[in-house]
C-alpha positions as CSV (number, residue, x, y, z in Angstrom):
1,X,-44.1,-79.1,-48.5
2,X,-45.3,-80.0,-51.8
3,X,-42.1,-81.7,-54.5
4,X,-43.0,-79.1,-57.2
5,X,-42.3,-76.0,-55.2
6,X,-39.0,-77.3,-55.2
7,X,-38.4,-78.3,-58.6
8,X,-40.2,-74.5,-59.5
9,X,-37.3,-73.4,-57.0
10,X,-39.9,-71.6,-55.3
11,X,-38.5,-73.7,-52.2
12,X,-35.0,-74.4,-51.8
13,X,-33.0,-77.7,-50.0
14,X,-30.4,-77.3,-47.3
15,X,-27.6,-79.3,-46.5
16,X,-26.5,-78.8,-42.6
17,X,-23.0,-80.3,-41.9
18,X,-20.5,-79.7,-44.9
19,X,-18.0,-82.6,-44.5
20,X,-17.1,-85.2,-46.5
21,X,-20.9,-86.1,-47.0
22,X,-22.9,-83.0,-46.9
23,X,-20.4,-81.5,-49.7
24,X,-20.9,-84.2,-52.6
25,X,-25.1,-83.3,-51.3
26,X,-24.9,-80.3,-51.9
27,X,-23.1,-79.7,-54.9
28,X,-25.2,-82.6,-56.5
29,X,-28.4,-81.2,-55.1
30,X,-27.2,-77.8,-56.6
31,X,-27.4,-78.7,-60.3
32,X,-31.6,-79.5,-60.0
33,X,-32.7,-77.2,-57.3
34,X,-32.1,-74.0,-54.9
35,X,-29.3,-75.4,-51.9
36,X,-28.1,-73.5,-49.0
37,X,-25.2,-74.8,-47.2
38,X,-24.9,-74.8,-43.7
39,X,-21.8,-75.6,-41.8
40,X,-21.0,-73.9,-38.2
41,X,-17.3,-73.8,-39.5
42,X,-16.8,-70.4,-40.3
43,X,-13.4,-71.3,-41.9
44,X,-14.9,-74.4,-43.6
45,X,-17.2,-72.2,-45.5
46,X,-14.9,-69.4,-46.2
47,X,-12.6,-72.3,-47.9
48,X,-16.1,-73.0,-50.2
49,X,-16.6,-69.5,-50.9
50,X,-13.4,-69.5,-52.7
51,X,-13.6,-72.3,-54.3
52,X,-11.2,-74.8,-52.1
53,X,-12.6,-78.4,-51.3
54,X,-10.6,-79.5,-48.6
55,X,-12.4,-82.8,-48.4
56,X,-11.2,-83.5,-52.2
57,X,-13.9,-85.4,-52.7
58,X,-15.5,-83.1,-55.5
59,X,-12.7,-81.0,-56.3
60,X,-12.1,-77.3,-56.7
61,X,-13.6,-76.6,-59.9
62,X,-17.0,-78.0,-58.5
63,X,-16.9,-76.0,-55.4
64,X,-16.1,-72.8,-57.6
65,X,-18.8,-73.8,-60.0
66,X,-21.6,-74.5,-57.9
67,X,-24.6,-72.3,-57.1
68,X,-24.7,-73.7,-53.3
69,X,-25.3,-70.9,-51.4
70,X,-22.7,-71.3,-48.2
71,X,-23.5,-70.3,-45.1
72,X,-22.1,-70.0,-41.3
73,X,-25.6,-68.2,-40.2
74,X,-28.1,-70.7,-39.2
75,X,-30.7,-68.2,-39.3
76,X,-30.4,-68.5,-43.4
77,X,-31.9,-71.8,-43.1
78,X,-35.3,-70.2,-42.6
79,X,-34.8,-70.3,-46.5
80,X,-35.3,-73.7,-47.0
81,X,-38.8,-76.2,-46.4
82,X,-36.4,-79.5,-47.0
83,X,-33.4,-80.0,-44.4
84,X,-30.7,-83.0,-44.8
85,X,-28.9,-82.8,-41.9
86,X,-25.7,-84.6,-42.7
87,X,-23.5,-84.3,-38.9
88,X,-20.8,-87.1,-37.8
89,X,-22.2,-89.4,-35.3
90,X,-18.6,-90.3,-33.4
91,X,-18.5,-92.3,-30.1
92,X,-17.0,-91.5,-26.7
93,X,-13.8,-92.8,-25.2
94,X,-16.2,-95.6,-23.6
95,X,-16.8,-96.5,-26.9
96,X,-20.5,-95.4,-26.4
97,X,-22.2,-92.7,-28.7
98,X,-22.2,-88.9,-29.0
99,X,-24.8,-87.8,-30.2
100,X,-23.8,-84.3,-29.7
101,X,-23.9,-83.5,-33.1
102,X,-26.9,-85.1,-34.4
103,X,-28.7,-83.0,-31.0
104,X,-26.8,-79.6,-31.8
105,X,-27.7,-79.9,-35.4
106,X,-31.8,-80.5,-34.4
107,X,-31.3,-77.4,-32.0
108,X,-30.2,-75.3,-34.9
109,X,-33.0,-76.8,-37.5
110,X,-35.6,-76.4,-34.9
111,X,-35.3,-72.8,-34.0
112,X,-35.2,-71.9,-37.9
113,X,-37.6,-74.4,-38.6
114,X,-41.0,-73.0,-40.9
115,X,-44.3,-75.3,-41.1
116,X,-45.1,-77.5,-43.3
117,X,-40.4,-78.2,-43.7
118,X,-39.5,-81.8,-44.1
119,X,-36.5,-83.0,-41.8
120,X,-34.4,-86.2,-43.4
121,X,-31.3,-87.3,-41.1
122,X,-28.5,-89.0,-43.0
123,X,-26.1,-89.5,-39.9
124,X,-25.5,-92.9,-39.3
125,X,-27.3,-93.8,-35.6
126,X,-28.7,-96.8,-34.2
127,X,-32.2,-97.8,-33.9
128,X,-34.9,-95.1,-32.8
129,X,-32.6,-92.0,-32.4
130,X,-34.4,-90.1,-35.6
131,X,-37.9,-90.6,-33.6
132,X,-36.8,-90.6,-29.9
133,X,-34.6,-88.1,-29.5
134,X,-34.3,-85.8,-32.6
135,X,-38.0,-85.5,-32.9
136,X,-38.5,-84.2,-29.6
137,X,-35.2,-81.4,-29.9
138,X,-37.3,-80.1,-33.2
139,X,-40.7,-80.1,-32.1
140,X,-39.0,-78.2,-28.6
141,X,-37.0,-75.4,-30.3
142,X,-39.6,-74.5,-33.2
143,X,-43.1,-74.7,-31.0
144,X,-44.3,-76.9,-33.9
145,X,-46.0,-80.5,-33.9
146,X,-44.0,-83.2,-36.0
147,X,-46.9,-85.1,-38.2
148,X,-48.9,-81.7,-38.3
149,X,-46.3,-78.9,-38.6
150,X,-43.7,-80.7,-40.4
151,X,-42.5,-84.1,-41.1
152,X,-39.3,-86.3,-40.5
153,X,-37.5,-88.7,-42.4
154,X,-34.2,-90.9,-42.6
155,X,-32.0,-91.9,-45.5
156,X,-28.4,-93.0,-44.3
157,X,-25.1,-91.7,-46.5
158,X,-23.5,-94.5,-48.0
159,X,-20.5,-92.1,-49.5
160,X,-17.3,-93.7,-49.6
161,X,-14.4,-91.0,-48.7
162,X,-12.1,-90.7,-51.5
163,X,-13.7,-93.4,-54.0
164,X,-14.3,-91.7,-57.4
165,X,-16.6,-95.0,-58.5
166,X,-19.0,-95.2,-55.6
167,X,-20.2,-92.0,-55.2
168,X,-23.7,-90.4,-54.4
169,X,-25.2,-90.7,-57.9
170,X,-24.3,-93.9,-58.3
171,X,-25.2,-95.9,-55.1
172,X,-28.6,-97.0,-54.3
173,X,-30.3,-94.5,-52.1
174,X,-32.2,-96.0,-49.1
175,X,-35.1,-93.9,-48.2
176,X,-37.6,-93.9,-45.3
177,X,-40.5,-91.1,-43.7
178,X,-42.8,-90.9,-41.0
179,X,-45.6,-91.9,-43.2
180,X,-46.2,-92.0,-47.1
181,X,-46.8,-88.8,-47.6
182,X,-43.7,-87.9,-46.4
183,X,-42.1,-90.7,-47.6
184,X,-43.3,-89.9,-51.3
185,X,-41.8,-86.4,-51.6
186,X,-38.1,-87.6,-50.0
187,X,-37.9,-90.0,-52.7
188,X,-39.0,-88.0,-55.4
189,X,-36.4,-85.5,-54.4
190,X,-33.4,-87.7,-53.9
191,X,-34.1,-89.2,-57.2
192,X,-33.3,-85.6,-58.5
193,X,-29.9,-86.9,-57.7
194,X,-29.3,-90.3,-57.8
195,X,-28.8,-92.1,-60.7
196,X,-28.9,-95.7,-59.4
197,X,-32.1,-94.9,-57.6
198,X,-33.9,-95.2,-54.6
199,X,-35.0,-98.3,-52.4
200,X,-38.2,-97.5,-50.1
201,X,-37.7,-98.8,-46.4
202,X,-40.9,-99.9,-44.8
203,X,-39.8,-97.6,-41.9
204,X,-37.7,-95.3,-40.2
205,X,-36.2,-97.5,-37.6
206,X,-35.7,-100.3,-40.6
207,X,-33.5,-97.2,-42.9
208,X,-31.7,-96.4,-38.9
209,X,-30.7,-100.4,-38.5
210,X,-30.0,-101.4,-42.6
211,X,-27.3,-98.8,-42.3
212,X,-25.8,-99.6,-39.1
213,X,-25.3,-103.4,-40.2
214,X,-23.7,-102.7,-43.3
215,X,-20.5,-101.0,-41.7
216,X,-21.1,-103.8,-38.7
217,X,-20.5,-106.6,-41.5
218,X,-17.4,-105.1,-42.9
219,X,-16.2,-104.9,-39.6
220,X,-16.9,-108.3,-38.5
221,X,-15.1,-109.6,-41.6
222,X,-12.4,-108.0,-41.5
223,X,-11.6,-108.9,-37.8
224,X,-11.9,-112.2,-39.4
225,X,-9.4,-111.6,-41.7
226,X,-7.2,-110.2,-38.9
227,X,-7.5,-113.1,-36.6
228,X,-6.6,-115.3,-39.9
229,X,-2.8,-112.6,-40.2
230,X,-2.5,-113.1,-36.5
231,X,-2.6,-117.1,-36.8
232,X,-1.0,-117.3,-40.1
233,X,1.7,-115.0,-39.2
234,X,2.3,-117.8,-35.7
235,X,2.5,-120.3,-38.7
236,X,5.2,-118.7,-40.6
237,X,2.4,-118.4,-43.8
238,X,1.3,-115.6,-45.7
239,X,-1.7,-113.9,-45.3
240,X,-2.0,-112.5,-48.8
241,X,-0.8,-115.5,-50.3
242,X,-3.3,-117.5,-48.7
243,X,-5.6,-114.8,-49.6
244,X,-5.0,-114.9,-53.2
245,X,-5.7,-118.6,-53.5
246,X,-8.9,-118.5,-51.8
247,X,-10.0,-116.3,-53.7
248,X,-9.8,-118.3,-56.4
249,X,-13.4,-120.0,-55.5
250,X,-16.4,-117.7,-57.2
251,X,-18.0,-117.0,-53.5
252,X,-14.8,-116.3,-51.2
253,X,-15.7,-112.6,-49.7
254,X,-12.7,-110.5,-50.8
255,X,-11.9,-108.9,-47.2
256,X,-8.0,-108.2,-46.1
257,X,-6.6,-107.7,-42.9
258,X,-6.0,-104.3,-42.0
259,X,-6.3,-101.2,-39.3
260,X,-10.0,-99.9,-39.1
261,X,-10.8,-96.8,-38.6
262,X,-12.7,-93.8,-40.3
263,X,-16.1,-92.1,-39.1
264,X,-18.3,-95.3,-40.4
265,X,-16.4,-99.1,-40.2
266,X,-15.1,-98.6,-36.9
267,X,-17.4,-96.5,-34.9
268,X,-21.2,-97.8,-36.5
269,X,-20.9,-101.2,-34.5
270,X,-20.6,-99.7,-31.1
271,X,-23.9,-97.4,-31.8
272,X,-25.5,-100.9,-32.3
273,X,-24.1,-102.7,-29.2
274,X,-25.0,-100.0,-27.7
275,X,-28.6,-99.9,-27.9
276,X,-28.7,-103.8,-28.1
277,X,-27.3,-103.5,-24.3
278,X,-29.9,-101.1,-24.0
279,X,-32.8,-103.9,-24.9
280,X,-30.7,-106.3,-22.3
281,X,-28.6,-108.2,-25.0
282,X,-25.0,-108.2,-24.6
283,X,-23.4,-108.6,-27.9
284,X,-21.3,-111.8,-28.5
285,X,-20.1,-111.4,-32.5
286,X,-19.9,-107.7,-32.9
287,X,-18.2,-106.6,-29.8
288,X,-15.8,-109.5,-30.3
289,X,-14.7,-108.5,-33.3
290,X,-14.2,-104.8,-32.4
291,X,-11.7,-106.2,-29.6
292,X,-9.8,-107.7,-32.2
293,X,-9.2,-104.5,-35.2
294,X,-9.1,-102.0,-31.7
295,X,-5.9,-103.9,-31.1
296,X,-4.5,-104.2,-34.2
297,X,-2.2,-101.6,-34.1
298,X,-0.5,-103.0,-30.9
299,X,-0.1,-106.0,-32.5
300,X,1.5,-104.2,-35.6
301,X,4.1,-102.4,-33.0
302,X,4.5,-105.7,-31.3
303,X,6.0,-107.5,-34.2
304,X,7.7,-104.0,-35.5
305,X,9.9,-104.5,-32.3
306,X,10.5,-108.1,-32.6
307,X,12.1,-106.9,-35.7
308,X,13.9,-104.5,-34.2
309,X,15.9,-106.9,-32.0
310,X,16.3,-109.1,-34.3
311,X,18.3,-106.7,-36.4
312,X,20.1,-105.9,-33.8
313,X,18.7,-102.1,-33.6
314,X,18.2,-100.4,-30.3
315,X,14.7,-100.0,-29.5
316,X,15.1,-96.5,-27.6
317,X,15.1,-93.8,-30.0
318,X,15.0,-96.0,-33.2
319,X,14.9,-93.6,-36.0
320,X,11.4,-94.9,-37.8
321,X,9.3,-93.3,-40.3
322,X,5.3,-94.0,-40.5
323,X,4.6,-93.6,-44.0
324,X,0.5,-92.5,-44.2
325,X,-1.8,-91.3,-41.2
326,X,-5.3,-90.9,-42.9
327,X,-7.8,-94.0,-42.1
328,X,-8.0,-95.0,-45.7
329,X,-5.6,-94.8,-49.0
330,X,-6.2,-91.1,-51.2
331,X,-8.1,-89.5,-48.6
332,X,-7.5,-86.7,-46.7
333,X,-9.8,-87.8,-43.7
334,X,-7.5,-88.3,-40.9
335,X,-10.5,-88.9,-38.4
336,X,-10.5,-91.7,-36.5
337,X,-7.6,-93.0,-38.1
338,X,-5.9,-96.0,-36.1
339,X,-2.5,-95.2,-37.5
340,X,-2.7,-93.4,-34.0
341,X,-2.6,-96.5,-32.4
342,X,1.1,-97.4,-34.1
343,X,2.1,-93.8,-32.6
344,X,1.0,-94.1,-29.3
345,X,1.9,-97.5,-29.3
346,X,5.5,-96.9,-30.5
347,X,6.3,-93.9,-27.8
348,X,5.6,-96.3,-25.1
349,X,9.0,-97.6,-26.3
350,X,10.7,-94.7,-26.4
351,X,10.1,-94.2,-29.8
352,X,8.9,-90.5,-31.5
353,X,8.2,-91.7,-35.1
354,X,8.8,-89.1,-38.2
355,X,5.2,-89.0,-39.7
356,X,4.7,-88.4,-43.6
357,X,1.4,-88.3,-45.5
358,X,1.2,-85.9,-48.4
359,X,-2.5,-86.9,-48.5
360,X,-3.4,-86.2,-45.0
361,X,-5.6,-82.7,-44.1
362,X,-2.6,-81.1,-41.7
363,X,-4.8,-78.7,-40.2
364,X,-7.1,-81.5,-38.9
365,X,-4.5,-83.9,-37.8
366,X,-3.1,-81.5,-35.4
367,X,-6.1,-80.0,-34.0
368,X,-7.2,-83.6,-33.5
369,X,-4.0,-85.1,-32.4
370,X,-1.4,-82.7,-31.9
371,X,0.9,-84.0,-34.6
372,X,2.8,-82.0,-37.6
373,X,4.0,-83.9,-40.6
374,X,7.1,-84.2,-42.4
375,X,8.0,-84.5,-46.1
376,X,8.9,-87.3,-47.7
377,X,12.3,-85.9,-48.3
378,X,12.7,-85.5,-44.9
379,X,13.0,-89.3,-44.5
380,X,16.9,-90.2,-44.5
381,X,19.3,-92.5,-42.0
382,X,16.1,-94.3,-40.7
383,X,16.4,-97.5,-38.9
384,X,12.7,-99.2,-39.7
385,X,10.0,-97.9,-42.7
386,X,6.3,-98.3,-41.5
387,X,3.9,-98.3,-44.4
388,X,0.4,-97.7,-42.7
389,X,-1.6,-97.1,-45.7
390,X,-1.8,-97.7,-49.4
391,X,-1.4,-93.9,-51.2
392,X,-0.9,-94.0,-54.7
393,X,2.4,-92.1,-54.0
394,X,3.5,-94.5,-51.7
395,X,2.8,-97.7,-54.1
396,X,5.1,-95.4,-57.2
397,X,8.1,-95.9,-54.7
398,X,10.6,-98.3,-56.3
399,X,13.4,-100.2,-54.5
400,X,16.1,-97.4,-55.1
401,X,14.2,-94.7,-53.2
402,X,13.1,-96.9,-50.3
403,X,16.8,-97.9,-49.8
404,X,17.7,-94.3,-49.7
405,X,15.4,-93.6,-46.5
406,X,17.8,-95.8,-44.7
407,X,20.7,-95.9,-43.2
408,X,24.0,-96.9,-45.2
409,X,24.2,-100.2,-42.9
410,X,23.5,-104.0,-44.3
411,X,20.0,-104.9,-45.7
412,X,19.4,-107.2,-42.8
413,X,19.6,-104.5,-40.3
414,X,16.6,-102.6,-42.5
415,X,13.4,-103.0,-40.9
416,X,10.4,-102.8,-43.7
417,X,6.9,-102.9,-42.2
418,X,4.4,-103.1,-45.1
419,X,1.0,-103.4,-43.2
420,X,-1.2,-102.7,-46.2
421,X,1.4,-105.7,-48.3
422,X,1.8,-102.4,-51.4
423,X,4.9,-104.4,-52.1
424,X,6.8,-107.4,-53.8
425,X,7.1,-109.2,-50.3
426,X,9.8,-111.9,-52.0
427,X,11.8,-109.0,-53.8
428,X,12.6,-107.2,-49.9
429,X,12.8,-110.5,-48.4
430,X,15.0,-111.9,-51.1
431,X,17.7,-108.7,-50.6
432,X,17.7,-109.5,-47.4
433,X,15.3,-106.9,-46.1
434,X,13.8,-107.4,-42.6
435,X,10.4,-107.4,-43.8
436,X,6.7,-107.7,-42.4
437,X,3.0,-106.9,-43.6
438,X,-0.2,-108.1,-41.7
């Protein structure tokens, strides 16, 4: 494939998989060159075609706006010489990988694959999946050679769900091929699109491991930071407070304590573990701290009933409300979410929560887990207040209409879980409130 055809839109790009990454792709790639989008969701790209963004993450008006041509039929891919095949890499119950989607997305390149195409994965995997196994599904479903028919490459999405600052034009774009040639022309047309520009890995398998560690990193810190709640909390200190001074110093890493999940922070380091078991090295740091944000949300529900007692509340059919189910603040992205945990956790107990998050996709969130949401309104007479995550809504919510979700009873029979800390921590404790954040 030669770059100009493309910028002559004599060739055209497509984008398979139309989440949360391969949207923002698209629609970006859409404003420089000829784009098909793929998606086997026939609903998903009905929702396009009419101009709806469920992800949010480039609104409406950009969906209606855009010349992406969507697309349910993989043959329509034939179209296209340059493939980004943008599919969730999620892991099994075990914790090990599925690659399912990464393999069914190759199938479905492959048998619509044309010589001379370029190939880039940007679904995060661990070390040698893009040569080892997706190499070998393309060159079997097409008939062709990869290095004489067509070419692969690798550049991992670093979108951030539901940040408006980070986004793909303005993050660094790490690049890699099967060879310069093919490494050239995937640079030249990502830098169609992104601002901040591209950084050229020396390989494939060095693009496949730089993105796995960056998600592995966050994660280890912030099981750091959750150790620190767990022993602070023991101590009778707070965690935010101590936080806040330590922060003070110019190269304190600014990491809180919190629930991981998402499709990135809390799945990448098992794809790495993974293939490190693989090479006979059994993970000390990364697995550890994986143990320790898995069972965070046990150890939020196991201080949310300590609470409980204390107050004097019966535990069995406590009327709480979990305020936010999406894995991160003013996103719709329920997947993976750990607020789960909390639910799971809390029915052991006897407890069926009321659920609210006027973020949250609902169509997702009970396909995924079987759970329908309530309004906010809904929440009256409750016993306990669980505040998962840190909406914007959420963080407008004065005194006044948080004491209204309760019951008329004394303030120090009101539980207030805050595990995000959104609020004044003194002014609920100060009214008497029964109140804990991580």
């Amino acid at each position: 494939m030669v770059f100009s055809d493309l910028i002559s839109k004599k060739e055209r790009v497509s984008i398979v998989g139309l989440g949360y990454v391969g949207l923002p792709i698209a629609v970006a790639f859409a404003k420089k060159v000829e784009v098909i989008g793929f998606d086997i969701s026939k609903e998903k790209v009905d929702l396009y075609k009419k101009g709806v963004d469920p992800t949010k993450e480039v609104g409406n008006d950009a969906v209606k706006d855009t010349t992406v041509r969507f697309t349910s039929n993989p043959e329509d891919l034939k179209m296209a010489k340059f493939h980004i095949v943008a599919v969730p890499t999620p892991v099994k119950s075990d914790h090990t990988p599925d690659l399912t989607p990464v393999e069914s997305a190759s199938r479905t390149v492959g048998q619509n694959l044309s010589t001379g195409s370029i190939v880039v994965y940007e679904s995060t995997v661990y070390p040698g999946v893009t040569e080892d196994i997706c190499i070998p599904i393309l060159e079997q479903e097409s008939g062709l050679k990869c290095g004489i028919d067509f070419k692969v490459g690798y550049s991992p999405e670093r979108i951030n769900p539901g940040d408006k600052v980070h986004r793909l034009e303005t993050i660094v774009k790490v690049v890699s091929g099967m060879d310069d040639e093919s490494l050239d022309i995937i640079a030249k047309v990502y830098e169609l699109v992104v601002e901040a520009g591209v950084y050229r890995a020396k390989n494939i398998k060095v693009a496949e491991a730089a993105k796995v560690i960056e998600n592995s990193q966050r994660d280890i810190n912030i099981a750091f930071m959750n150790e620190l709640s767990i022993i602070f909390n023991k101590l009778n200190i707070d965690t935010k407070a101590v936080l806040k001074a330590a922060g003070t110093k110019w190269n304190f890493l600014n990491f809180f304590p919190g629930l991981v999940g998402g499709h990135c922070i809390g799945v990448d380091p098992y794809y790495l573990t993974y293939k490190a078991e693989q090479v006979g090295y059994h993970s000390q740091i990364i697995l550890s701290g994986r143990k320790i944000n898995d069972n965070m949300g046990k150890y939020v529900v196991e201080n949310f009933i300590k609470k409980l007692i204390l107050a004097d509340v019966s535990i069995k059919n406590a009327k709480v409300a979990i305020l936010g189910f999406t894995f991160k603040e003013n996103c719709p992205d329920t997947r993976n979410t750990r607020i789960i945990d909390i639910v799971d956790e809390l029915k052991e107990y006897g407890i069926n929560p009321m659920i609210v998050d006027p973020v949250a996709d609902v169509d997702e969130a009970e396909h995924e887990y079987g759970l329908s949401f309530n309004k906010i309104d809904d929440i009256k007479d409750m016993d306990a207040l669980v505040f998962t995550v840190g909406h914007d809504e959420f963080k407008t919510l004065n005194t006044d209409k948080i004491d209204k979700m309760f019951k008329d009873v004394k303030n120090e029979s009101k539980i207030l879980i805050d595990v995000k800390g959104i609020f004044d921590k003194s002014l609920y404790e100060n009214a008497g409130y029964r109140y804990w954040r991580l």
